[in-house]
MARVEXRO-66826 format. One record per atom (N, C-alpha, C, O, CB): residue number from 1; residue in one letter; atom name; x, z, y. Coordinates in nm, 2 decimals. Each point is the difference from the previous one (the first is absolute). Glycine has a CB too. Layout:
<sites>
{site NUM A CA {X Z Y}},
...
</sites>
This chain:
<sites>
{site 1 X N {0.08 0.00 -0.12}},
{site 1 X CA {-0.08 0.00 0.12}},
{site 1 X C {0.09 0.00 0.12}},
{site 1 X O {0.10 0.07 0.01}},
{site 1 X CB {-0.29 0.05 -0.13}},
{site 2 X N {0.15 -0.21 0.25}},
{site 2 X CA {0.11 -0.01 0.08}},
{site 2 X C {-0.11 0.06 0.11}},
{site 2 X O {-0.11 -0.03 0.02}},
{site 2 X CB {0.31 -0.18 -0.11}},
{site 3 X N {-0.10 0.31 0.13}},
{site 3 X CA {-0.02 0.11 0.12}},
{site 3 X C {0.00 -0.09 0.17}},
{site 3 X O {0.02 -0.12 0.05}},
{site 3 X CB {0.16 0.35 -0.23}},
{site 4 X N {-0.21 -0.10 0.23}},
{site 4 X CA {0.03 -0.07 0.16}},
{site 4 X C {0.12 0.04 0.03}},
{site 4 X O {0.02 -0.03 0.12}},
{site 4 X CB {-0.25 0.04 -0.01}},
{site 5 X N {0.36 0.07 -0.17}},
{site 5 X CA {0.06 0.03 0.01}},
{site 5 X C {0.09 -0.18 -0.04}},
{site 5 X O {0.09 -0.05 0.07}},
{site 5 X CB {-0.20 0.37 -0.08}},
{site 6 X N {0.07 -0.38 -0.10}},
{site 6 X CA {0.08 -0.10 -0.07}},
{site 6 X C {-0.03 -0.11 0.12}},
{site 6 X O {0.08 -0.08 0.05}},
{site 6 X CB {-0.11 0.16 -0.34}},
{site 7 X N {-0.10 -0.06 0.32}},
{site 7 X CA {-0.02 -0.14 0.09}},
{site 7 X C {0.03 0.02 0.13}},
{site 7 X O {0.01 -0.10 0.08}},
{site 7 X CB {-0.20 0.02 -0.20}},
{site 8 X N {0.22 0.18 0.17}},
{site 8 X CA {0.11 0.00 0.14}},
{site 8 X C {0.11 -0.06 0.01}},
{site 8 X O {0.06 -0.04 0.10}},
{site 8 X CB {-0.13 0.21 -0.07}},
{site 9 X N {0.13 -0.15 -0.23}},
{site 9 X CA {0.19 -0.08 -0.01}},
{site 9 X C {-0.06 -0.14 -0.01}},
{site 9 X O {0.01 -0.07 0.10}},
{site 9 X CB {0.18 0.24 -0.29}},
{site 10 X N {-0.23 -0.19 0.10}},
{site 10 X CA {-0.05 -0.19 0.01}},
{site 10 X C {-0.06 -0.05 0.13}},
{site 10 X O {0.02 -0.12 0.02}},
{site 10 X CB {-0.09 0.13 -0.27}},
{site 11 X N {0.00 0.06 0.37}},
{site 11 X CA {-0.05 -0.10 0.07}},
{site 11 X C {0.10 0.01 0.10}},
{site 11 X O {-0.05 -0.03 0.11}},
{site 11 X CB {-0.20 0.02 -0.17}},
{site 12 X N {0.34 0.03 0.07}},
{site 12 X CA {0.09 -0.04 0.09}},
{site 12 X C {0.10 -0.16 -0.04}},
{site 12 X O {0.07 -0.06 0.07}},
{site 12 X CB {-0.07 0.35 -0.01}},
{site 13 X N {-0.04 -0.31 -0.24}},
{site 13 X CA {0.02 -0.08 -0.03}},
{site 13 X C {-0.03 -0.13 0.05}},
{site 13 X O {0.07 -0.10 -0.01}},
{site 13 X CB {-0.06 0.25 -0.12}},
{site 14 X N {-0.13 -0.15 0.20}},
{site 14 X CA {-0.07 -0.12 0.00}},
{site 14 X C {-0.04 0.02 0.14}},
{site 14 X O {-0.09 -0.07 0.04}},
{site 14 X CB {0.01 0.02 -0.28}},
{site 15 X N {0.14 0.14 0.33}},
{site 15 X CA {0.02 -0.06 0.15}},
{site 15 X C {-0.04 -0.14 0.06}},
{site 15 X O {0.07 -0.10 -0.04}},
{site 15 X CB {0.11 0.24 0.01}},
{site 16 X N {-0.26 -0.15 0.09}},
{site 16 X CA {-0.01 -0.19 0.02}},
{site 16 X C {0.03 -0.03 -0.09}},
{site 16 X O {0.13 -0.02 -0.01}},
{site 16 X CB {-0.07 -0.03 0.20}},
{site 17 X N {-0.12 0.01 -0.31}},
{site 17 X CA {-0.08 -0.10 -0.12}},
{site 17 X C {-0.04 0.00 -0.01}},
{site 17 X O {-0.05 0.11 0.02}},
{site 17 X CB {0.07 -0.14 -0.10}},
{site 18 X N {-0.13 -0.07 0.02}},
{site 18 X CA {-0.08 0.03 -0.09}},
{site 18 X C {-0.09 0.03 -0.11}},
{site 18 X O {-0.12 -0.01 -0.03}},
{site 18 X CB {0.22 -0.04 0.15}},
{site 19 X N {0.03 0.11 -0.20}},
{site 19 X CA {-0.07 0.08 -0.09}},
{site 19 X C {0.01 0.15 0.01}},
{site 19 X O {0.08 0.08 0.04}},
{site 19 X CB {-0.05 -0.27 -0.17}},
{site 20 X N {-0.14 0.20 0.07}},
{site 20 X CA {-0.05 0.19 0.04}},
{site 20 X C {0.08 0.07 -0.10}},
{site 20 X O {0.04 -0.04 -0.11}},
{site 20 X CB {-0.30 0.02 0.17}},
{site 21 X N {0.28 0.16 0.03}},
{site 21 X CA {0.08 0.12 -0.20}},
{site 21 X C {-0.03 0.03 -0.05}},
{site 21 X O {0.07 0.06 -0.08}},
{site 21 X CB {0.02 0.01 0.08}},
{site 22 X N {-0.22 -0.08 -0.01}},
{site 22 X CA {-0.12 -0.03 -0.18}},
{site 22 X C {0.14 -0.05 -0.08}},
{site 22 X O {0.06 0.05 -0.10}},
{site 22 X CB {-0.37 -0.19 0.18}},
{site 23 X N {0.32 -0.01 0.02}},
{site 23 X CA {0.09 -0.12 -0.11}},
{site 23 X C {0.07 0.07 -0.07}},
{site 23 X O {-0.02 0.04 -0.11}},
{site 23 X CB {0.06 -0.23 0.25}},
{site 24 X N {0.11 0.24 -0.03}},
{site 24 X CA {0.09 0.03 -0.01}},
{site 24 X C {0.01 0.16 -0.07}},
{site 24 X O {0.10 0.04 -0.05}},
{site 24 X CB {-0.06 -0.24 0.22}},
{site 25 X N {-0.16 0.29 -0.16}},
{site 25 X CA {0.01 0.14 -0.04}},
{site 25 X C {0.01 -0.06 -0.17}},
{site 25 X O {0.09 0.03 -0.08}},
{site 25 X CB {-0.25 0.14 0.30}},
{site 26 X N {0.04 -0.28 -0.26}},
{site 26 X CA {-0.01 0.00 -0.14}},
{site 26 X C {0.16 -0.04 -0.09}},
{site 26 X O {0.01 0.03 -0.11}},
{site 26 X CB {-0.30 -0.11 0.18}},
{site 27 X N {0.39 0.00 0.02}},
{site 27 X CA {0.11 -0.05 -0.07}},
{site 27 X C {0.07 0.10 0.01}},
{site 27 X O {0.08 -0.01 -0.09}},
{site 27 X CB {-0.09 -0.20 0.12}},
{site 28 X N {0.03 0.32 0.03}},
{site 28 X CA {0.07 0.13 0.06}},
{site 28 X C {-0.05 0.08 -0.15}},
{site 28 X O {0.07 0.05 -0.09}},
{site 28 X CB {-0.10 -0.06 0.42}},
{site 29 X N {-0.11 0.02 -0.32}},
{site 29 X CA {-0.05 0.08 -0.12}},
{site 29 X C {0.06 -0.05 -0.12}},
{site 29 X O {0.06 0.07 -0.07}},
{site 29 X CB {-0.27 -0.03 0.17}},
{site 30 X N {0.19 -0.19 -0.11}},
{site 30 X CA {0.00 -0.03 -0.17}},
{site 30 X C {0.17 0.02 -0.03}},
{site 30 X O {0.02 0.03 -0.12}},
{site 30 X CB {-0.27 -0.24 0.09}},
{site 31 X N {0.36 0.20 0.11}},
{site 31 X CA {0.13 0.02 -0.02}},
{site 31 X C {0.06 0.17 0.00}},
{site 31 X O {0.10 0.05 -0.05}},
{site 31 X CB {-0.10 -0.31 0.17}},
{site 32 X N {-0.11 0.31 -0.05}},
{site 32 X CA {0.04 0.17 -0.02}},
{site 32 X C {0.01 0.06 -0.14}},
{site 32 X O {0.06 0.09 -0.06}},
{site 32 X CB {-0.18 -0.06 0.27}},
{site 33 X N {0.00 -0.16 -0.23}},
{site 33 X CA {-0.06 0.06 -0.16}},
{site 33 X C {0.06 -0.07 -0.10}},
{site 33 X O {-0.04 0.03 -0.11}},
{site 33 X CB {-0.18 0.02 0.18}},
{site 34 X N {0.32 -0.17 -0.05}},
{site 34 X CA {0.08 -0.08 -0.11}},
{site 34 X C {0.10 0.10 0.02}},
{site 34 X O {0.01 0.06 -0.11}},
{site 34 X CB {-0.06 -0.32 0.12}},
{site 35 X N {0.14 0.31 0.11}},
{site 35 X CA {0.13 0.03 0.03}},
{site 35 X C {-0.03 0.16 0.05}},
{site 35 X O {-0.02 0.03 0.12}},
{site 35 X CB {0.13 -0.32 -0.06}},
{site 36 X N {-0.13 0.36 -0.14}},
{site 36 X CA {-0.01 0.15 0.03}},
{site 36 X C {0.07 0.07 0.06}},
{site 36 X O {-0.04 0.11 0.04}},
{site 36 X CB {-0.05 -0.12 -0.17}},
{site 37 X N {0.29 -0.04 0.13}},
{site 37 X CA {0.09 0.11 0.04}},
{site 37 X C {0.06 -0.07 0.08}},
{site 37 X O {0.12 0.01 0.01}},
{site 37 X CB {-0.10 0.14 -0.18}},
{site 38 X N {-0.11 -0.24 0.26}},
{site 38 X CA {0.00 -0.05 0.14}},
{site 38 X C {-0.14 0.06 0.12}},
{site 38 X O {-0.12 -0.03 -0.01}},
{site 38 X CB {0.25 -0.20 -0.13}},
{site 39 X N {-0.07 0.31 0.22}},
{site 39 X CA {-0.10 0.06 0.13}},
{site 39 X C {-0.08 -0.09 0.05}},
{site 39 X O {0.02 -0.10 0.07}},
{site 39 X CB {0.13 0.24 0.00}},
{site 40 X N {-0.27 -0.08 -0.12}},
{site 40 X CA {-0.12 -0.11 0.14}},
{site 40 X C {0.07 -0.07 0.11}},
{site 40 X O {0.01 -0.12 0.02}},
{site 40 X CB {-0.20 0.30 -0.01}},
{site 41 X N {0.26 -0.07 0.07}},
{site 41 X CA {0.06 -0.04 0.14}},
{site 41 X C {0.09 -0.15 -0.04}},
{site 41 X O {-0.02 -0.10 0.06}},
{site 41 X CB {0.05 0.39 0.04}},
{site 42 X N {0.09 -0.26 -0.23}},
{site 42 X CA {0.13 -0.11 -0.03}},
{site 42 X C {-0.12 -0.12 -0.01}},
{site 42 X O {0.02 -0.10 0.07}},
{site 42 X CB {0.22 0.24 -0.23}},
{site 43 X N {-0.33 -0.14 0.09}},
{site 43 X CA {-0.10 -0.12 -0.07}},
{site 43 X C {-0.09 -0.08 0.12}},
{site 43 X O {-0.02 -0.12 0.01}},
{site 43 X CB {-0.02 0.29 -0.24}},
{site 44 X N {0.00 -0.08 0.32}},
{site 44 X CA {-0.06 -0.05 0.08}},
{site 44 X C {0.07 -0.09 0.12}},
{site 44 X O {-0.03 -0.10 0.07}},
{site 44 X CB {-0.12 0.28 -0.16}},
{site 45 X N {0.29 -0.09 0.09}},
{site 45 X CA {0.09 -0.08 0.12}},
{site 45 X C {0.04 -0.12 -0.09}},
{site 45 X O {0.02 -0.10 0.07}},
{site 45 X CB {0.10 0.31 0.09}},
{site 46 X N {-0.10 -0.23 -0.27}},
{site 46 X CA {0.05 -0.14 -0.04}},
{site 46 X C {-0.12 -0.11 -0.02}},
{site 46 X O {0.00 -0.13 -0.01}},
{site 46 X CB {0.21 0.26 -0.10}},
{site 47 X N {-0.32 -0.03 0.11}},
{site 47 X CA {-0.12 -0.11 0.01}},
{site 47 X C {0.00 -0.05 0.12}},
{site 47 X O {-0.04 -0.11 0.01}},
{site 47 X CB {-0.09 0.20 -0.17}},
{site 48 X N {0.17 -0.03 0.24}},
{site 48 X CA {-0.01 0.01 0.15}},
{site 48 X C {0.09 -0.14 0.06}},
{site 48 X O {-0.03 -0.09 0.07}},
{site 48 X CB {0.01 0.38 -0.07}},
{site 49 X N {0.12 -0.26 -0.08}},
{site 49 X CA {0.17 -0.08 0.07}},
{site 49 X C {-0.07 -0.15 -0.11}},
{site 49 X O {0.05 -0.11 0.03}},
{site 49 X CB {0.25 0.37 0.02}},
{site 50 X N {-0.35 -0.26 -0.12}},
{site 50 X CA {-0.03 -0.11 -0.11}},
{site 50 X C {-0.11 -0.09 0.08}},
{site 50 X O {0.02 -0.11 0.03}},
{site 50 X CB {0.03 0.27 -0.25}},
{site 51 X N {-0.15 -0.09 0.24}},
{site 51 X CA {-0.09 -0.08 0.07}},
{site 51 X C {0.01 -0.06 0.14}},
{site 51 X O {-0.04 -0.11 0.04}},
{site 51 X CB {-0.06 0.25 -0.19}},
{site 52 X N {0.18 -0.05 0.23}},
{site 52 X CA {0.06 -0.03 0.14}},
{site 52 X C {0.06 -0.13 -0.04}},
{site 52 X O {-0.06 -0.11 0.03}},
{site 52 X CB {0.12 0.35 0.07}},
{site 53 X N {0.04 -0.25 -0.17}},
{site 53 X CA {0.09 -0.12 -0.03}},
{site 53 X C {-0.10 -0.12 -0.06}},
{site 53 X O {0.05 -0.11 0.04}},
{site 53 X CB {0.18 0.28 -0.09}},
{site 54 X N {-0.28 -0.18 0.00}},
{site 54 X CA {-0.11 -0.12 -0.04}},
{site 54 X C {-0.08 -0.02 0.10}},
{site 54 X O {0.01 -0.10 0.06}},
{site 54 X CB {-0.03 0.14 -0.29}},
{site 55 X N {-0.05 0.05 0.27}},
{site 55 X CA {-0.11 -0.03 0.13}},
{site 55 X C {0.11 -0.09 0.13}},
{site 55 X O {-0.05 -0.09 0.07}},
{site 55 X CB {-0.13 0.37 -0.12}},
{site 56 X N {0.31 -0.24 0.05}},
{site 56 X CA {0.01 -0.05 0.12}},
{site 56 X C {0.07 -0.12 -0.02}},
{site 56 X O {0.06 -0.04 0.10}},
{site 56 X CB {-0.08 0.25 0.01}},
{site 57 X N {0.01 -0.28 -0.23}},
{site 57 X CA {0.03 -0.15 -0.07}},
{site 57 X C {-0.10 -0.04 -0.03}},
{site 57 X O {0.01 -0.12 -0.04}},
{site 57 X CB {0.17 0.14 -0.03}},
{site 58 X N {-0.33 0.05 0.07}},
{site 58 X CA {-0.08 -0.10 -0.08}},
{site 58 X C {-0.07 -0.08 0.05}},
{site 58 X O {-0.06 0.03 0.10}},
{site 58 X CB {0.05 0.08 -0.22}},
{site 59 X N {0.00 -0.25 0.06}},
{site 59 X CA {-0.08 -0.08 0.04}},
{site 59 X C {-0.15 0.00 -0.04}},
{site 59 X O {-0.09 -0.03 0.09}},
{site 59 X CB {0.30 -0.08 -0.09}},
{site 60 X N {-0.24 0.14 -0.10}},
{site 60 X CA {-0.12 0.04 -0.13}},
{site 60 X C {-0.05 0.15 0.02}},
{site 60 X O {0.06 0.06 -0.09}},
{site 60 X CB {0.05 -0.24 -0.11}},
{site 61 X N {-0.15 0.24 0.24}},
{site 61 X CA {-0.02 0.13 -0.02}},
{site 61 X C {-0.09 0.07 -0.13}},
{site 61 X O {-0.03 0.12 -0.02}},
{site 61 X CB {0.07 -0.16 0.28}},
{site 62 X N {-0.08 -0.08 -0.36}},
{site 62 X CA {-0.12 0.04 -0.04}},
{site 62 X C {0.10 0.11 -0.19}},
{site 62 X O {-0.04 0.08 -0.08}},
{site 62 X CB {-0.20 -0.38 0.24}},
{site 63 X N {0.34 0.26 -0.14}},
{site 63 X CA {0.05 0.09 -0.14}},
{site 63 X C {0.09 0.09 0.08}},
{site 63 X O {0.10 0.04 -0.07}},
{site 63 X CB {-0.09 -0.22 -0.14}},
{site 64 X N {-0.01 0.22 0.30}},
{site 64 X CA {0.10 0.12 0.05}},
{site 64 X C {-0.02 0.18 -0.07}},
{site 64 X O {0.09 0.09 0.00}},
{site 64 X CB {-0.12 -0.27 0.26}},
{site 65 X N {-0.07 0.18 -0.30}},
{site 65 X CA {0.00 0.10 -0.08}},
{site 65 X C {0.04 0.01 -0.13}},
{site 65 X O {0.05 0.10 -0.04}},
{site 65 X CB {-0.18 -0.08 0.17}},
{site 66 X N {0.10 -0.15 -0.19}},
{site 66 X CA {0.08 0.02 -0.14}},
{site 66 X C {0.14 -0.03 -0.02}},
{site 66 X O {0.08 0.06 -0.08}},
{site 66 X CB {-0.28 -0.12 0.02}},
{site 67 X N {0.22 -0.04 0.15}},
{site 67 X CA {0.17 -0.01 0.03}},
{site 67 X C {0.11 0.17 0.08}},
{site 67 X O {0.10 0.04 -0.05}},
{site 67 X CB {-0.22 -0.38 0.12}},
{site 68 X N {0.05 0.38 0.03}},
{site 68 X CA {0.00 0.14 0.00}},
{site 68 X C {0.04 0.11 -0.08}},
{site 68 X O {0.10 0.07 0.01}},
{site 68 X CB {-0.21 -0.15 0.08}},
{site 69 X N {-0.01 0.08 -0.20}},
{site 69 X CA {-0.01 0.13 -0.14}},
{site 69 X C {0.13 -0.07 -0.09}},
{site 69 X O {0.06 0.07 -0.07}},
{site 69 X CB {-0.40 0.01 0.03}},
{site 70 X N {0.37 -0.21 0.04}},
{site 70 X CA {0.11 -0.01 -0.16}},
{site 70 X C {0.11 0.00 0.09}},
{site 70 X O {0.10 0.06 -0.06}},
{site 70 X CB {-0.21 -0.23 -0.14}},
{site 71 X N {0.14 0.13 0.32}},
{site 71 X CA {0.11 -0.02 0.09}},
{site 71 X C {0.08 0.15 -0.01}},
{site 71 X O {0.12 0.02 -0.01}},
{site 71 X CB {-0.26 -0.21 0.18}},
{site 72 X N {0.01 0.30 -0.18}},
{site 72 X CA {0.02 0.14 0.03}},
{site 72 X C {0.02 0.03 -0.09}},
{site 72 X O {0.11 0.07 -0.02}},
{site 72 X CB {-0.22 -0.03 0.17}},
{site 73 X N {-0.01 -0.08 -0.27}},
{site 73 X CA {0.11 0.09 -0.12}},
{site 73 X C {0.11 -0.08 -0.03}},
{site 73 X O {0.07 0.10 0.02}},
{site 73 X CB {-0.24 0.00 -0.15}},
{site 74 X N {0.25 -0.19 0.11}},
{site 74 X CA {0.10 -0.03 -0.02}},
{site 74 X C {0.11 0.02 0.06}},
{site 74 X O {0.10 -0.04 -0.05}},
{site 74 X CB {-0.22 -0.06 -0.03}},
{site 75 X N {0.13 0.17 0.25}},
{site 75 X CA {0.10 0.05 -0.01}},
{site 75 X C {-0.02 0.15 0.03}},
{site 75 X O {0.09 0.05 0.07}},
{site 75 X CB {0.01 -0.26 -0.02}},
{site 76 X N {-0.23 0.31 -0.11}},
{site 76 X CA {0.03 0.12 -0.06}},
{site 76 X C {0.02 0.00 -0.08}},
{site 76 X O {0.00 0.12 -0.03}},
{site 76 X CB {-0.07 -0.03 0.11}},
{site 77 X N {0.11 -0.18 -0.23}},
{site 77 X CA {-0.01 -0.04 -0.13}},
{site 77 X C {0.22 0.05 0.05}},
{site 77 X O {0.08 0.08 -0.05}},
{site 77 X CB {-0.40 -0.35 -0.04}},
{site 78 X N {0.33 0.19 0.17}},
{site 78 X CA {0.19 -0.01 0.02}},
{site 78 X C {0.03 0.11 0.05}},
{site 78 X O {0.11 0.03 -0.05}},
{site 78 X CB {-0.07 -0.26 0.10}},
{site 79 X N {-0.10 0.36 0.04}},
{site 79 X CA {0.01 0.06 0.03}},
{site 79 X C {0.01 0.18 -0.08}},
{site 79 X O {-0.10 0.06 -0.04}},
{site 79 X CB {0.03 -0.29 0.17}},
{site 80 X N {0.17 0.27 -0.13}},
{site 80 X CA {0.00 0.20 -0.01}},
{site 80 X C {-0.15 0.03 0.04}},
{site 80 X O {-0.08 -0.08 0.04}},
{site 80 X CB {0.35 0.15 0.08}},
{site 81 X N {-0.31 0.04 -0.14}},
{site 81 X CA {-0.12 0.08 0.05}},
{site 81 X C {0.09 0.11 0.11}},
{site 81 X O {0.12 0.02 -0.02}},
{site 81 X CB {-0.31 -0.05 -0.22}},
{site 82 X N {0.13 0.07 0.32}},
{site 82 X CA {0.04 0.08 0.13}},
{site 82 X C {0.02 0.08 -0.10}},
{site 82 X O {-0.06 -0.01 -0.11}},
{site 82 X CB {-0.05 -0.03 0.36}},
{site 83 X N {0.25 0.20 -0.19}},
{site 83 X CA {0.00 0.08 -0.11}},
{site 83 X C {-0.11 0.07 0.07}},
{site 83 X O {-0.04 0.11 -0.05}},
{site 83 X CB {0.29 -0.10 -0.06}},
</sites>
């Protein structure tokens, strides 16, 4: 269940965009819950820095969320977990 506490980190995500942190809370959620001994906070900033970087190349906006969630898990996949 994502808090108002969770959607205060994500909607700074989506500052001037278009997509809402519904979007972005749900890819934040479903990677917390793949990658457990990574912090909400580490997960959501790389969703953050992930999506920033596609949005501000894209031409298509309509897969930015799914390109986002694998972009994201694959490099918490390469990643340590915060000690």
């Amino acid at each position: 269940m994502t808090t108002t506490e969770d959607r205060l980190v994500t909607s700074e995500l989506v500052a001037g965009q278009t997509w809402t942190p519904v979007e972005l809370d749900a890819v934040v959620s479903m990677l917390v819950t793949r990658f457990p001994g990574h912090p909400r906070e580490e997960v959501a900033s790389v969703v953050g820095e992930v999506y920033r970087g596609l949005v501000s190349n894209a031409k298509v906006t309509a897969h930015l969320i799914p390109l986002t969630f694998n972009r994201s898990r694959e490099q918490l996949a390469r990643q340590r977990p915060a000690a």
